[in-house]
C-alpha positions, 0 to 999 in steps of 0.5 A: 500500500502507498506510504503517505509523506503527510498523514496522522494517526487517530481514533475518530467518531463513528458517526463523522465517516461516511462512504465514498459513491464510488466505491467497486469492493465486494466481500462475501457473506462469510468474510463479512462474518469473520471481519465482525468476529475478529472486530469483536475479538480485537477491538478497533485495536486489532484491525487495520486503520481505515484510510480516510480523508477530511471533508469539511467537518466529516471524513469521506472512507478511501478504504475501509468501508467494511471494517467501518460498517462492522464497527458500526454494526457493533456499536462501536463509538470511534475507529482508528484512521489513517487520515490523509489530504486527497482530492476526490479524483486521488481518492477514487483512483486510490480506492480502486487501486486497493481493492483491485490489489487485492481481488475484491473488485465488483466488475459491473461496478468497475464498468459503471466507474470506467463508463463514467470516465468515459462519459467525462472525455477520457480515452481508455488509454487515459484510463488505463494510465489513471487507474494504473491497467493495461488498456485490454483490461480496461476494454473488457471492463467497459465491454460489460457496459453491454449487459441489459439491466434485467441480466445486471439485476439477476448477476446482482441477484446470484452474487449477492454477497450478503446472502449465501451461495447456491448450493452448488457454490455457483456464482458470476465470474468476470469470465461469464460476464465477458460472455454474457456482454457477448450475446445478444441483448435478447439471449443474455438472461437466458444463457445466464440462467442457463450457466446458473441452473448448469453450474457452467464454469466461466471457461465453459460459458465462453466455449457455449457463447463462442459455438452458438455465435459461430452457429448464428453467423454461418446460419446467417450465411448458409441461408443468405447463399440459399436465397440467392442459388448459390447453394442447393436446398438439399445441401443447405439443409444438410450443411444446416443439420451439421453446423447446428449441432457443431459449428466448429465443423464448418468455417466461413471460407469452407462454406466459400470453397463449397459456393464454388461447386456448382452441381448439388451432389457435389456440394453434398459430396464436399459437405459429407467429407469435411465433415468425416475430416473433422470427426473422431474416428471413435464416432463411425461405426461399424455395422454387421447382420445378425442372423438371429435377433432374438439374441439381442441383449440390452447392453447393445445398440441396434440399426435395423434396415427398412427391409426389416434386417437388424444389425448391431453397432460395433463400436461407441454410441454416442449422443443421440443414441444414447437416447434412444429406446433401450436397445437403441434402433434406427431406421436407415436405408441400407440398399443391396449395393451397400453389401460389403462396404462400411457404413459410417454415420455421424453421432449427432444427427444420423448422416450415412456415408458409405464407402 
């Protein structure tokens, strides 16, 4: 902590300390607890002084605000100050400072700050000098200016320091927030309640924004070359099966390369093979006639023919399979000149490759 060339040491009055507005701190219920435990214990004391410094006939809290209200909680008449000269710029700038030091920082009171700053002409160049951050951490911060009040309100909801965690200990990372601030207005609350009722971790909540706006964007596209005869209707919808359900397997310029054939079935063609590119080879099965069904056991997973044939999967099932009536079966078209070929399918939404 800053060492002060010009401060004095004293026990002041209670009720002359008043908070600073601009306070970005948090603590937790339990750290709250254990702060009036130890107040308790100590008395004023045995706790560090509070920063504080003068205004007018009153002292405005530069840190400390906690400790302040747990004296006050307590019924304690003074509590020990350090007092000190600042301006109210030196002494929101130096509030920050502490509590970012120590990793108390309410981000989406740290976008309101840095908004503010923002709003009064300075840069985040500026703002990243003043408060002493990279300019990278100072435009993720002011990204969560984004969030809509409603997802503002639920987050203050969920991390309300005052009342004890979900059960699962979930709460609102930086990293979820810079996430939601990501989404459009219209889904963030539901991804937040999403990430909440799923216990999704803030790496987690990155990946799932990332995917579904990956899938938004290639849609986007996929349905704009539909409209204008530059992709076939049947290779739209397969490519659309595909991308909705991992849009990571399809990218922007793939979508380019596959515009550029100019016959349906060898679009469909292309589509199929970037597609088992990207596959784990762990996901194609391996299918083989059973003379004798009966013998099923429900430990298995079964395809069966429309011809009424059953056959039994050799290998992983996966995903939508799983989900399927125990034993698992699926209709698939399975024609005499497939004899003798291998027959892969996807694990997601059933498309048949055969070679």
């Amino acid at each position: 902590m800053k060492a002060w060339p010009k401060c004095e040491l004293s026990y002041i009055p209670i009720k002359r300390v008043h908070p600073n507005p601009f306070n970005v701190n948090r603590m937790s219920l339990k750290e709250y607890e254990g702060l009036k435990s130890d107040l308790l214990e100590k008395g004023v004391e045995g706790i560090p002084p509070i920063l504080v410094t003068p205004r007018n006939d009153v002292f405005m809290i530069v840190d400390g605000e906690h400790r302040w209200r747990a004296a006050v909680e307590l019924g304690f008449d003074t509590i020990k100050a350090e007092i000190v000269h600042l301006s109210d710029e030196d002494a929101k700038v130096e509030c920050f400072k502490r509590n970012y030091q120590r990793g108390r920082i309410d981000y989406l009171k740290a976008a309101e700050l840095f908004n503010m700053e923002r709003s009064y002409g300075l840069t985040v160049r500026e703002i990243a000098k003043k408060y002493n951050l990279s300019t990278y951490t100072v435009d993720y911060i002011l990204q969560l200016t984004r969030l809509s009040a409603e997802v503002k309100e639920f987050v203050y909801k969920v991390n309300d320091p005052s009342e004890e965690p979900y059960e699962s200990g979930f709460r609102f990372t930086f990293r979820h927030l810079i996430a939601l601030s990501k989404l459009p207005e219209k889904d963030m609350l539901s991804f937040a309640k999403e990430f909440l009722e799923n216990n999704v971790s803030g790496p987690e909540a990155e990946k799932v924004v990332a995917n579904f706006l990956a899938r938004l964007k290639l849609l986007s596209i996929i349905e704009e070359k539909l409209s204008n005869g530059i992709i076939f209707p049947k290779s739209a919808a397969l490519l659309k099966s595909i991308v909705e359900r991992d849009p990571l397997t399809f990218s922007e310029d793939k979508i380019e390369r596959l515009c550029k054939i100019c016959d349906e079935e060898g679009q469909i063609n292309f589509i199929r093979r970037t597609f088992l590119e990207n596959l784990d080879k762990s996901s194609l099965y391996s299918l083989a006639p059973m003379n004798d069904p009966e013998t099923k056991n429900r430990r298995s997973s079964y395809f069966k023919c429309q011809c009424g044939r059953v056959y039994l999967v050799k290998g992983r099932v996966l995903d939508l399979l799983e989900r399927w009536e125990k034993p698992a079966e699926k209709i698939i078209e399975i024609l005499p000149e497939h004899a003798g070929k291998r027959l892969h399918i996807n694990y997601a939404d059933m498309i048949t490759y055969f070679e």
